[in-house]
C-alpha positions, 0 to 999 in steps of 0.5 A: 464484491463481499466485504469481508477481513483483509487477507494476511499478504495485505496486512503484512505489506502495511507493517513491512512498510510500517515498520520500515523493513520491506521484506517478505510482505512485497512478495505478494506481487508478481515480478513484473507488477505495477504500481501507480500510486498518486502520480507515481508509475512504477514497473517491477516489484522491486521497483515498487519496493525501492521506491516505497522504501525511499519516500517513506525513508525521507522522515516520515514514520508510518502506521496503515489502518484497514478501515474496509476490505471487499474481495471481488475476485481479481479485484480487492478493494481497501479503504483505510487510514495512514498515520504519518508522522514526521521526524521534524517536531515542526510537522504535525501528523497527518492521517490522510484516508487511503483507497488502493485497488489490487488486481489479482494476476490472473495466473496467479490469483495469490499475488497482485499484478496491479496496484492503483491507489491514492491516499489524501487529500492531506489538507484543503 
């Protein structure tokens, strides 16, 4: 595995989830990809989308840090930190870590197939 920068289709999922548009930046998966995020287990990038859409959509207002990314082929690695802040003055904001492992398609190898990742522990 080489550490190196993230690629752009990466960023560019993180600000579409950032900036609540979830456009173009989900292109980077195949039709049928899946996604298991925590105990989430979502089959189809739209899916995927919508799901995401819906979590981030329930108050929460999100901002993706790269910390580290290696490139192993099929296989990228990102570490990072999430920002989250929350619509009710009530919550404090929260900057859980993140590790996400994306599987490449191996017929593709620009767009993800899999993606397994977890973010958290947000308090002990």
């Amino acid at each position: 595995m080489t550490k190196t920068l993230p690629p752009q289709w990466l960023l560019n999922m993180w600000k579409e989830i950032d900036d609540k548009t979830f456009d173009k930046g989900f292109d980077c998966f195949v039709e049928d990809a899946t996604c298991n995020l925590g105990v989430a287990d979502w089959h189809g990038r739209e899916e995927i989308r919508e799901n995401l859409r819906a979590f981030i959509d329930k108050g929460i207002t999100a901002h993706h840090d790269v910390i580290e990314y290696w490139d192993g082929g099929l296989l990228k690695v990102f570490r990072g930190i999430v920002t989250m802040e929350f619509d009710d003055p009530n919550k404090q904001t929260i900057k859980p870590v993140m590790t996400h492992f994306f599987y490449m398609d191996e017929a593709d190898p620009s767009k993800v197939s899999r993606w397994v990742g977890s973010v958290g522990p947000t308090q002990f």
